[in-house]
Backbone as CSV, one residue per row, in Angstrom:
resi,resn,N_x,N_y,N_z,CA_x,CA_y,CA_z,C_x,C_y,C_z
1,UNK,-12.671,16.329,-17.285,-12.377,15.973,-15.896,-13.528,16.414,-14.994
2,UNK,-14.050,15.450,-14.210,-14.856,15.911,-13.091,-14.632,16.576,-11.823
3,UNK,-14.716,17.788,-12.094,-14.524,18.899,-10.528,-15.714,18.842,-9.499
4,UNK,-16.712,17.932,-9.613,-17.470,17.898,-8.339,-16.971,17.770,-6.734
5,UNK,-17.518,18.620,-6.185,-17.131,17.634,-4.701,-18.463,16.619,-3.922
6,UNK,-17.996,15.951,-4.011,-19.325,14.784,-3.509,-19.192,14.771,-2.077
7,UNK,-20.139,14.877,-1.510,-20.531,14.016,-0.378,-21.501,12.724,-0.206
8,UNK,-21.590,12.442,0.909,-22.246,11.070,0.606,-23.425,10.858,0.468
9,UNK,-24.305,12.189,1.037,-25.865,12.330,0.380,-25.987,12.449,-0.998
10,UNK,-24.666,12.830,-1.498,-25.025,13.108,-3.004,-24.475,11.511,-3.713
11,UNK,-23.895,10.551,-3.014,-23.302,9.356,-3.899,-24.099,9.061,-5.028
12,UNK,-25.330,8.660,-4.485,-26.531,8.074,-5.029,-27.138,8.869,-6.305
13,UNK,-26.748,9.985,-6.702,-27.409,11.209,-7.547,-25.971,11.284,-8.753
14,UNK,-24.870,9.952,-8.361,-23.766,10.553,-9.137,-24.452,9.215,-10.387
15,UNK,-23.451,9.555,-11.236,-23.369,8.145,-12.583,-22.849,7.303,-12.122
16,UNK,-23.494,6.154,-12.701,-23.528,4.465,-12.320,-21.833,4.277,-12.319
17,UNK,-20.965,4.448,-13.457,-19.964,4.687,-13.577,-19.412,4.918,-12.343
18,UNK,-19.447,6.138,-12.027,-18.895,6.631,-10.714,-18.407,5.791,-9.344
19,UNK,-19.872,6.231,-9.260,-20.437,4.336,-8.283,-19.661,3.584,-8.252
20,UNK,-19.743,3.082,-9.188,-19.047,1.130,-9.363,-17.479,1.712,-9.497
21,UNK,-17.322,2.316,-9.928,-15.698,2.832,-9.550,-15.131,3.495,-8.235
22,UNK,-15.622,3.887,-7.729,-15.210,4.227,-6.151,-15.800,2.970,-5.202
23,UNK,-17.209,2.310,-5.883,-16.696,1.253,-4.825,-15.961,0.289,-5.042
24,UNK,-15.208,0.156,-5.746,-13.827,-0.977,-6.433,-13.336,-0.329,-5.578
25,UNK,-12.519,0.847,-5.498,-11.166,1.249,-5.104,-11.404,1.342,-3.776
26,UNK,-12.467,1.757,-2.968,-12.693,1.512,-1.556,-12.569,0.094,-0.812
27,UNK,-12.937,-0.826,-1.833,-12.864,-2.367,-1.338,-11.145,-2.690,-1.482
28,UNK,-11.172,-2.581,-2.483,-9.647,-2.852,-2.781,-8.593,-2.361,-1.928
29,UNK,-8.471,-0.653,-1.467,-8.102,-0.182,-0.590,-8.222,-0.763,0.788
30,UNK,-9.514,-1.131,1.478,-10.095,-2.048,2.444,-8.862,-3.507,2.291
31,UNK,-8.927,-4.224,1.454,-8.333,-5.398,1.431,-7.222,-4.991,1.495
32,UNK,-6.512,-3.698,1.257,-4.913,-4.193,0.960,-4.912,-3.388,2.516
33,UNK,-4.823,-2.571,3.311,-5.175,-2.172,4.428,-5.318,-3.249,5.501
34,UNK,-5.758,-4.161,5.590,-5.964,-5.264,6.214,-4.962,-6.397,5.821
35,UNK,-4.773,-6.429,4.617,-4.009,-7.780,3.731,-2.459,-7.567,4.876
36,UNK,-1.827,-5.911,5.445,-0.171,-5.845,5.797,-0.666,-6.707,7.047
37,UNK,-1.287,-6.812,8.043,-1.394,-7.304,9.660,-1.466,-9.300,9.009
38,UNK,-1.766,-9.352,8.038,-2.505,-10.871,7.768,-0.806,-11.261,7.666
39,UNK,0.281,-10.504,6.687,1.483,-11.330,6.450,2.213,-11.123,7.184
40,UNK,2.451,-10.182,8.181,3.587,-10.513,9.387,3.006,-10.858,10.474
41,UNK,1.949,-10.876,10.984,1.835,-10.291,12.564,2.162,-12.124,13.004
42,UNK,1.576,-12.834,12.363,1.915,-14.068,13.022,3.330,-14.931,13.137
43,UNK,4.012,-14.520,12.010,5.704,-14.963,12.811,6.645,-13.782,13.059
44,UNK,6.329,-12.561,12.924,6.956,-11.683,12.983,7.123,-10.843,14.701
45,UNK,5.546,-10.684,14.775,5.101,-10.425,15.949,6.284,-11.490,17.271
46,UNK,5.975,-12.277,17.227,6.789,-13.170,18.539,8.541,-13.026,18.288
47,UNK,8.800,-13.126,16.682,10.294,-13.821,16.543,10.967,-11.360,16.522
48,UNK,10.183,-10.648,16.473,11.207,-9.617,16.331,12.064,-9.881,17.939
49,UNK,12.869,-8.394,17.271,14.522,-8.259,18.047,14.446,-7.370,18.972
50,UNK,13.521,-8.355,20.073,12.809,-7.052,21.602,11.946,-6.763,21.308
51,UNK,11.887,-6.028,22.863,10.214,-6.135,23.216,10.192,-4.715,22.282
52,UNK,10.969,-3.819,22.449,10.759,-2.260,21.718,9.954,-2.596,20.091
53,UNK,10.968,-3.716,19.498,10.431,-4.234,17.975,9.107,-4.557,18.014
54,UNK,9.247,-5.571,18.745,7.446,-6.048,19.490,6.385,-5.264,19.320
55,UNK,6.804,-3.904,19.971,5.660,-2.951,19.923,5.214,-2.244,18.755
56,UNK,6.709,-2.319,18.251,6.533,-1.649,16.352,5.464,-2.171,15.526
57,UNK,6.090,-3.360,15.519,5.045,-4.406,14.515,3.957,-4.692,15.466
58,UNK,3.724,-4.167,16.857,2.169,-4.501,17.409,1.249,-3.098,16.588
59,UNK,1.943,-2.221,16.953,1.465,-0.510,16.817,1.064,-0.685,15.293
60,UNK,1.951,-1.022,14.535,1.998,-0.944,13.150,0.876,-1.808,12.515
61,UNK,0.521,-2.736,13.180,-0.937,-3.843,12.225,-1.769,-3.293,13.295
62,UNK,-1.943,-2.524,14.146,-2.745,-1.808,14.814,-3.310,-0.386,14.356
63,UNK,-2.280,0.307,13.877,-2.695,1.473,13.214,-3.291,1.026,11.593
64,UNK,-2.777,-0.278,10.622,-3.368,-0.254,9.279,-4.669,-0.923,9.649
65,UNK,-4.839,-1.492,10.926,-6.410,-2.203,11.164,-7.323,-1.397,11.047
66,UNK,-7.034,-0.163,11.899,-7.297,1.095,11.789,-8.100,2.058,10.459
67,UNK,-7.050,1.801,10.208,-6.976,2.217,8.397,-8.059,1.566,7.797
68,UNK,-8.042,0.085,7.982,-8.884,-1.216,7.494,-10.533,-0.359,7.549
69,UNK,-10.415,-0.634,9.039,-12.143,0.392,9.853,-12.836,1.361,9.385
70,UNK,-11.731,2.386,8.883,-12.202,3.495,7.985,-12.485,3.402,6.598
71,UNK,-11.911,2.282,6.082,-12.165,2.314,4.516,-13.228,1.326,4.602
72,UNK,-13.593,0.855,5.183,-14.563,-0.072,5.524,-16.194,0.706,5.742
73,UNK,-15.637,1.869,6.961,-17.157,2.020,7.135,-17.386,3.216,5.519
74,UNK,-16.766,3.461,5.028,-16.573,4.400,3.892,-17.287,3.253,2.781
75,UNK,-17.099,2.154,2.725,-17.690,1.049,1.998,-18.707,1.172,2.161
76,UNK,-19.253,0.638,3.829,-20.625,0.638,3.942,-21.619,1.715,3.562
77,UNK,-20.902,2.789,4.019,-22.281,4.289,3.388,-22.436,3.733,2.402
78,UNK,-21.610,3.788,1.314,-21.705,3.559,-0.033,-22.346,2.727,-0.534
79,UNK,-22.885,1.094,0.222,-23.886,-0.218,-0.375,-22.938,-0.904,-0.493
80,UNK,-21.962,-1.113,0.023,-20.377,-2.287,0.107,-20.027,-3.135,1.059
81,UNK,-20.579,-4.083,1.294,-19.742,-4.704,2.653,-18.392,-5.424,2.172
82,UNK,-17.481,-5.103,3.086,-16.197,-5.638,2.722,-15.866,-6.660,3.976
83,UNK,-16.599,-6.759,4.656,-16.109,-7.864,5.423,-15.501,-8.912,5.216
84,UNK,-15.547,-9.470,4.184,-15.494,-10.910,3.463,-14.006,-10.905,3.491
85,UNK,-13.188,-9.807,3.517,-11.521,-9.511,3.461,-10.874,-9.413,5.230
86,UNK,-11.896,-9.624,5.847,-11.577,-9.788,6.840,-11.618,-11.692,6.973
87,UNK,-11.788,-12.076,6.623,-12.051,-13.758,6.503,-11.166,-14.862,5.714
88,UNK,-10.790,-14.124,4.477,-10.521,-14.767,3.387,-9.081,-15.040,3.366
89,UNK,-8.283,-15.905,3.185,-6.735,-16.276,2.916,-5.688,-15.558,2.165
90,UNK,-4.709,-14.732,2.657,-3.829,-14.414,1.946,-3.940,-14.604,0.445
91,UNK,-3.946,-15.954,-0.066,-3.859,-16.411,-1.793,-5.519,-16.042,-2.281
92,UNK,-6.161,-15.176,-1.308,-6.734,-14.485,-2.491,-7.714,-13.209,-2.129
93,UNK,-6.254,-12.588,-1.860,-6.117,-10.875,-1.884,-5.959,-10.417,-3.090
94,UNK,-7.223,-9.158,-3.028,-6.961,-8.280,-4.746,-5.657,-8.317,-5.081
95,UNK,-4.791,-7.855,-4.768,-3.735,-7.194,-4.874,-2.590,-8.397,-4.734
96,UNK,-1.552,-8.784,-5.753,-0.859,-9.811,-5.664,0.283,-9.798,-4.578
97,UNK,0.767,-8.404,-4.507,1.518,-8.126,-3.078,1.254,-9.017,-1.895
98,UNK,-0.375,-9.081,-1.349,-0.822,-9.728,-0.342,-0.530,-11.063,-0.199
99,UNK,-0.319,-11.863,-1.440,-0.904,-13.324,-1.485,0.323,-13.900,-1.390
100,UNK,1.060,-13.523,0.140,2.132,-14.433,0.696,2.752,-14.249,1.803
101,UNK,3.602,-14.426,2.708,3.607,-13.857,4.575,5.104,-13.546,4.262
102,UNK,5.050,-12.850,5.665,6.468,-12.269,6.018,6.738,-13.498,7.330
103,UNK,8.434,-13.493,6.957,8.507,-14.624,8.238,9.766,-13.817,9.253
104,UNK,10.590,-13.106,8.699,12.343,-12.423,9.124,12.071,-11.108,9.036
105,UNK,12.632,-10.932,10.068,12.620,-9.241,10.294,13.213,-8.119,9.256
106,UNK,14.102,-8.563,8.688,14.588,-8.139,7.385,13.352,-7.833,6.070
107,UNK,12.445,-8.928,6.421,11.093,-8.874,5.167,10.356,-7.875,5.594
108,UNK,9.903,-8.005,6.587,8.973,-6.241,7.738,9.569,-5.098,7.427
109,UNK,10.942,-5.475,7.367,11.396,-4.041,7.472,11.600,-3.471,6.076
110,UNK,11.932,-4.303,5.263,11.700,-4.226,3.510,10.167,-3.578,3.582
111,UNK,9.304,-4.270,3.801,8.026,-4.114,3.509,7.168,-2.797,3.613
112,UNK,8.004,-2.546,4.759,7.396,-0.968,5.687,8.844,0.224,4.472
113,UNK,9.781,-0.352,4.140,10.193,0.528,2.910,9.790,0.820,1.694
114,UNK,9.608,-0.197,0.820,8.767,-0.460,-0.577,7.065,-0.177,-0.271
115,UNK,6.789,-1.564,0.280,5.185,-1.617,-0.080,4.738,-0.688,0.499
116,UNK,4.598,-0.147,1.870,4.430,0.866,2.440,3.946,2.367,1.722
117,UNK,5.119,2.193,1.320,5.511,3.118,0.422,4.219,3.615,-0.778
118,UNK,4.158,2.332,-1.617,3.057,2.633,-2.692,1.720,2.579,-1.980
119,UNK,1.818,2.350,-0.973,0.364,2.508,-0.410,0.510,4.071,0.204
120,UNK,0.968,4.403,0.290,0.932,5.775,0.582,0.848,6.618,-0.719
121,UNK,1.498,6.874,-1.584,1.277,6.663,-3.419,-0.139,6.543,-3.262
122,UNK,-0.869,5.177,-3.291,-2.615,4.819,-3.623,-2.848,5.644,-2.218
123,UNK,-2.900,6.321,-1.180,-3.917,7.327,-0.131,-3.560,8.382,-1.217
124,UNK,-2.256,9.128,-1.518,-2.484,10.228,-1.961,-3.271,10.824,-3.454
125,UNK,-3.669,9.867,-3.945,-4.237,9.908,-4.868,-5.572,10.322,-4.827
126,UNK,-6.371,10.031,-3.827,-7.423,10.623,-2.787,-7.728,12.049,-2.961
127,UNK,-6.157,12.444,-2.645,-6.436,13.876,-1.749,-6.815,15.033,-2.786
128,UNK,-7.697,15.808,-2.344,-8.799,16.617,-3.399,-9.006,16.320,-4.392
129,UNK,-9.744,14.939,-4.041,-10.302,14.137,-4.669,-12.246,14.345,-4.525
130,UNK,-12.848,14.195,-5.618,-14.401,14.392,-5.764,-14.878,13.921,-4.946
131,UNK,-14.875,12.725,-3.893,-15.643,12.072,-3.325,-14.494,12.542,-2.055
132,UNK,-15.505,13.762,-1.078,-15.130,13.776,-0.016,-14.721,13.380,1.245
133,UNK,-15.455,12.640,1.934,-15.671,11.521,2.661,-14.452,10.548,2.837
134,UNK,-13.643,10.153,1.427,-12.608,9.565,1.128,-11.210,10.582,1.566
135,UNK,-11.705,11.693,0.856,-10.800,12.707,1.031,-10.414,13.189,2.330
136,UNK,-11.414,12.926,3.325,-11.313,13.288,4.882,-10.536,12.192,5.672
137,UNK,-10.809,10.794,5.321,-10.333,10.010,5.836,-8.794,9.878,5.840
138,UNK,-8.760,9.800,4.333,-7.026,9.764,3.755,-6.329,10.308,4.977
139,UNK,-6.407,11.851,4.633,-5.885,12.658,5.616,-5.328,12.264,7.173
140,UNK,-6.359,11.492,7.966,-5.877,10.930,8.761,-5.452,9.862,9.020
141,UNK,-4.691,9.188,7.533,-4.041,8.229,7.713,-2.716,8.118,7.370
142,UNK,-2.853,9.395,6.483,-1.474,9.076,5.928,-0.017,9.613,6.792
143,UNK,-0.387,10.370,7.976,0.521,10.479,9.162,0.891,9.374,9.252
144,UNK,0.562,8.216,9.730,0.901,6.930,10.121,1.559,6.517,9.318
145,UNK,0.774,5.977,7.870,1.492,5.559,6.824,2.918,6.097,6.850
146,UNK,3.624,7.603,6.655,4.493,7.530,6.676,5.207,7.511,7.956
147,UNK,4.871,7.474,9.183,5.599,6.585,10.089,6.218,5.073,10.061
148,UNK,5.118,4.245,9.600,5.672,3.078,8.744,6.880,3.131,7.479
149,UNK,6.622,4.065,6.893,7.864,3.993,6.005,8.863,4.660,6.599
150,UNK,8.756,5.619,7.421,10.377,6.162,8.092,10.707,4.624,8.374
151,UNK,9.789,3.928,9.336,10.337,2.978,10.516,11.377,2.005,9.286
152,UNK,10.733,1.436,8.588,11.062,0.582,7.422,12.312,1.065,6.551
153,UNK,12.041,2.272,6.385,13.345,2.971,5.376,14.813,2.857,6.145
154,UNK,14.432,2.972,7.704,15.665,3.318,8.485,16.415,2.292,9.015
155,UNK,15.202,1.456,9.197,15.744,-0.274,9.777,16.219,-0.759,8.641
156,UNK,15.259,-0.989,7.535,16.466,-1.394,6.501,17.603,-0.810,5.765
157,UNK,18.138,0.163,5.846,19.229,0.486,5.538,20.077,0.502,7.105
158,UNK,19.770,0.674,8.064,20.814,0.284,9.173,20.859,-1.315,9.217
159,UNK,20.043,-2.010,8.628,20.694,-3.613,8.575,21.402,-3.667,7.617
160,UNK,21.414,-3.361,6.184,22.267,-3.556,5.415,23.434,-2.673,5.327
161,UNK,23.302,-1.582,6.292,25.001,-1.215,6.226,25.767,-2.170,7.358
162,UNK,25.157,-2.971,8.266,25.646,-3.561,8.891,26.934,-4.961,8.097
163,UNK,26.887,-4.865,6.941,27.589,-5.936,5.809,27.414,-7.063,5.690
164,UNK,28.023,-8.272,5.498,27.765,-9.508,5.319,26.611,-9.935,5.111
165,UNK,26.380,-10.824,6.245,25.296,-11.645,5.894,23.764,-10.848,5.502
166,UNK,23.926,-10.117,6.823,22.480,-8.866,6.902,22.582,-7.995,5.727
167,UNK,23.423,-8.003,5.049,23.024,-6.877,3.695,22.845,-8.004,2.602
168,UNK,22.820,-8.669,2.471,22.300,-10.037,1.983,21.056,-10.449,1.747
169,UNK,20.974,-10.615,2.809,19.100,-10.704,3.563,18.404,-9.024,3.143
170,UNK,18.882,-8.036,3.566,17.855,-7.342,3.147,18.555,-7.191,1.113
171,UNK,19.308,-7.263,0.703,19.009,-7.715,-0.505,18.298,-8.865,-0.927
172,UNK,18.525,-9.885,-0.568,17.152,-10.538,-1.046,16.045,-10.095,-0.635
173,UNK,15.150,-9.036,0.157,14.266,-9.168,0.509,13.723,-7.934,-0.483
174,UNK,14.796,-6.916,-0.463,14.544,-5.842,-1.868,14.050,-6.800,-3.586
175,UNK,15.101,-7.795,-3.906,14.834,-8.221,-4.867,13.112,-9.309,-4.632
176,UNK,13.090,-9.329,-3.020,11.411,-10.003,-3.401,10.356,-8.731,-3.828
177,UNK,10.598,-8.017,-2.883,9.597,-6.699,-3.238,9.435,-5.615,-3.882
178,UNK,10.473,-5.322,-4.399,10.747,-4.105,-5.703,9.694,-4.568,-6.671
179,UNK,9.965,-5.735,-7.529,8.804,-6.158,-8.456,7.443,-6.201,-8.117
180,UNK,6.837,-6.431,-6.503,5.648,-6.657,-6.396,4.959,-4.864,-6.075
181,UNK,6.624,-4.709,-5.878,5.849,-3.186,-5.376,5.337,-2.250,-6.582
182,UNK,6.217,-2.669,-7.139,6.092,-1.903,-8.859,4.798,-2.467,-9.376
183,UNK,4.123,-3.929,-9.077,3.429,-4.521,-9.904,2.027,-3.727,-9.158
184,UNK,2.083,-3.155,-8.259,0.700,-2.576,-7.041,0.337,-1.460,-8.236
185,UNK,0.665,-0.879,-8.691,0.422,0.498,-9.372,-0.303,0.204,-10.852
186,UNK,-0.262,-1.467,-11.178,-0.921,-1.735,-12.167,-0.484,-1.402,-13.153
187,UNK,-1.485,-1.894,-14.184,-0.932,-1.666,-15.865,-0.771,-0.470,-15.974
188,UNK,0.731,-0.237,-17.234,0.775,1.623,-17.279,-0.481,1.816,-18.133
189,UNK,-0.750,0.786,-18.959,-2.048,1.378,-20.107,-3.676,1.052,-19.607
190,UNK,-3.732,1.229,-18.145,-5.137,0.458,-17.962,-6.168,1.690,-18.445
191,UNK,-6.890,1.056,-18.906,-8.495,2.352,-19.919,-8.849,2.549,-18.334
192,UNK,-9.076,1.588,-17.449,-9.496,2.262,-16.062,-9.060,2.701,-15.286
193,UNK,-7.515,2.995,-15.553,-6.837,3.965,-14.450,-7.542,5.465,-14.876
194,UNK,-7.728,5.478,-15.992,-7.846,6.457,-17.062,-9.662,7.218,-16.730
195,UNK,-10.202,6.328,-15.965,-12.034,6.217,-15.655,-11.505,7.011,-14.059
196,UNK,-10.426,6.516,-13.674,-10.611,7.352,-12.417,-10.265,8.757,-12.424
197,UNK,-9.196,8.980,-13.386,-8.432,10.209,-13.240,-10.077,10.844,-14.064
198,UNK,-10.943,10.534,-14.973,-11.932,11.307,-15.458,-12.709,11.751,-14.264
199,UNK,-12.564,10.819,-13.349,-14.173,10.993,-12.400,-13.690,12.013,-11.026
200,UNK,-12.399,12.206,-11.150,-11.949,12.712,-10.107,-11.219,11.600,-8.451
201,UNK,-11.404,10.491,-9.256,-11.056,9.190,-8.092,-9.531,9.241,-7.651
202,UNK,-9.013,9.658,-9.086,-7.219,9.711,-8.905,-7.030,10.345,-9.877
203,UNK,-5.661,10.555,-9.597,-4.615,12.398,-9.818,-3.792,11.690,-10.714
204,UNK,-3.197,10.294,-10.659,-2.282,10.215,-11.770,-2.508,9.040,-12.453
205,UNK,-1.691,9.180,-13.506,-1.566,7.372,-14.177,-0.975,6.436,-13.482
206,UNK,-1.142,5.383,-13.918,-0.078,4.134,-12.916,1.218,4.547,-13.403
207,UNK,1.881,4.502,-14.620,2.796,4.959,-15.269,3.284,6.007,-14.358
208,UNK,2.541,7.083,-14.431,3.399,7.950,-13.927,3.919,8.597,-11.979
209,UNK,2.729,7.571,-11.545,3.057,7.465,-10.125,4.227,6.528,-9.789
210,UNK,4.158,5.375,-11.010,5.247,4.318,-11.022,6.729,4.695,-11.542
211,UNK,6.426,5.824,-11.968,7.645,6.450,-12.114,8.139,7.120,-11.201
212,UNK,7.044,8.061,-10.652,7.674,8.732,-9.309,8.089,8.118,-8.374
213,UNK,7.356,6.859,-8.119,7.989,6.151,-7.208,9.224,5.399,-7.529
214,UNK,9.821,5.181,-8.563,10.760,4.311,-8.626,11.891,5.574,-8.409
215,UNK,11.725,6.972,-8.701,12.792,7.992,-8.316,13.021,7.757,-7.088
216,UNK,11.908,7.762,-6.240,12.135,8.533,-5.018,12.711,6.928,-4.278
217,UNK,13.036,5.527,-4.664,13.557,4.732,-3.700,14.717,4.239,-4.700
218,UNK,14.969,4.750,-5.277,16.173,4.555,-6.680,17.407,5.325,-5.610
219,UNK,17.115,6.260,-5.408,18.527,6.907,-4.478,18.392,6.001,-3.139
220,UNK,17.595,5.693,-2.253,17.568,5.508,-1.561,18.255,4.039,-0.611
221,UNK,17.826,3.431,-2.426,18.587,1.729,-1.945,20.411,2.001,-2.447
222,UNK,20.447,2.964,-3.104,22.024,3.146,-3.750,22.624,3.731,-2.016
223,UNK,21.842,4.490,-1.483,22.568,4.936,0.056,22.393,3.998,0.829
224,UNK,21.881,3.040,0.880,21.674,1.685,1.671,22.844,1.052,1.284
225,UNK,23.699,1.291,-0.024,24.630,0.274,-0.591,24.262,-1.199,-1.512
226,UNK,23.203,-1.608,-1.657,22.364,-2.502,-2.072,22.076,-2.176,-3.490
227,UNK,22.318,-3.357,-4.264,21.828,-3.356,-5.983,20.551,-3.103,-6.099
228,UNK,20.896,-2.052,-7.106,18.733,-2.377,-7.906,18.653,-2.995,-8.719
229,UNK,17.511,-3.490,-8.256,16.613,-4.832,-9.258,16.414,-4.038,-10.645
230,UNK,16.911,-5.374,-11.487,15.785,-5.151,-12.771,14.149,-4.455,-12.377
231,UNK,14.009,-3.513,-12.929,12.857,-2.752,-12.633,11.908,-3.843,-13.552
232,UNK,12.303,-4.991,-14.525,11.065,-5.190,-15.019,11.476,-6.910,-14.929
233,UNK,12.346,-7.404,-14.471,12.464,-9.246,-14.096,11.433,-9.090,-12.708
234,UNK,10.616,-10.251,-13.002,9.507,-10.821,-12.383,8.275,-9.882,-12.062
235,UNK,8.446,-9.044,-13.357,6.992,-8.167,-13.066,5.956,-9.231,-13.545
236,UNK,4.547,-8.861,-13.126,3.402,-9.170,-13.804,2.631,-8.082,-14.643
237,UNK,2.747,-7.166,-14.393,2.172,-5.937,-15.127,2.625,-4.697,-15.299
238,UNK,2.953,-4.474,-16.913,4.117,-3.821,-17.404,3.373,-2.449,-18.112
């Protein structure tokens, strides 16, 4: 395991390896950071429930733009421009999560529960992590991040205890995103999850973050009242 702490005068002095692996996960990070404002803000933004909602989902693709900026200029030190994810269409975001919109407030509020969620999972993986710079940034993001998931955790379970129709809707919207959320954490056997945890890039396996995470929203949808999904119907990567 690599215990270095890098800074960014030292990037250039690390192994090629290294390199090309932190700048994957910085771009990638970059795209999915940017990818949450691309699927709601345009029908979500006008159709939420008040102006108070309004401001949620304004604040909320305002603070991950945010997010976007920092992993971005963290690219650039590095020899990365990621701009190109500022340009490019939903259907072809790294990350398969991205490559489709939110239209019902029920899907936002799913979204800011689940996906949210594993993106907070991929910041903490960061933290005292070899490459400093990364490690500084995280830090001031992941306050927010989990503001987004309170907001999300709380709205959707106060819609679906509401019964009928609305626990409906946010069940279907669990059964859209449980699988994609599970599918973010990647193969349990990837040889390159395995290149990061060597280099110091990340702390766990996909496997086993994908496990932690399925604990920690396993109680959570049972107190919502709402079925859990097959943990493995409509995965892509098992």
């Amino acid at each position: 395991m690599y215990t270095e702490k890098v800074e960014l005068q030292d990037f250039e002095k690390q192994d090629p390896e290294y390199q090309d692996l932190l700048r994957r996960v910085v771009t990638i990070q970059s795209d999915c950071e940017i990818g949450g404002p691309h699927l709601y803000v345009k029908d979500v933004l006008p159709s939420a429930p008040g102006r108070g909602m309004q401001l949620v989902v304004a604040r909320t693709a305002a603070e991950e733009i945010d997010h976007f900026r920092k992993m971005a200029r963290i690219a650039g030190e590095i020899g990365t421009d990621v701009s190109h994810v500022l340009r490019w269409p939903n259907q072809k975001r790294y990350v398969e999560a991205f490559r489709t919109t939110i239209t019902n407030w029920e899907g936002f509020a799913v979204f800011g529960f689940l996906v949210d969620r594993v993106g907070k999972y991929q910041l903490d993986e960061f933290l005292d992590g070899s490459f400093q710079p990364l490690d500084r940034a995280v830090r001031t993001m992941l306050p927010e991040e989990e503001g987004h998931i309170d907001f999300g955790t709380n709205e959707a379970g106060e819609l679906a205890l509401r019964g009928g129709e609305w626990k409906e809707r946010v069940q279907r919207a669990i059964d859209y995103w449980y699988p994609k959320s599970l599918d973010m954490f990647g193969h349990s056997e990837s040889p390159r999850s395995e290149r990061f945890r060597y280099w110091g890039l990340k702390r766990r396996s996909n496997s086993q973050a994908r496990e932690e995470y399925m604990a920690e929203v396993t109680p959570l949808m049972e107190r919502m009242g709402v079925s859990i999904p097959d943990p493995v119907k409509d995965r892509l990567y098992l």
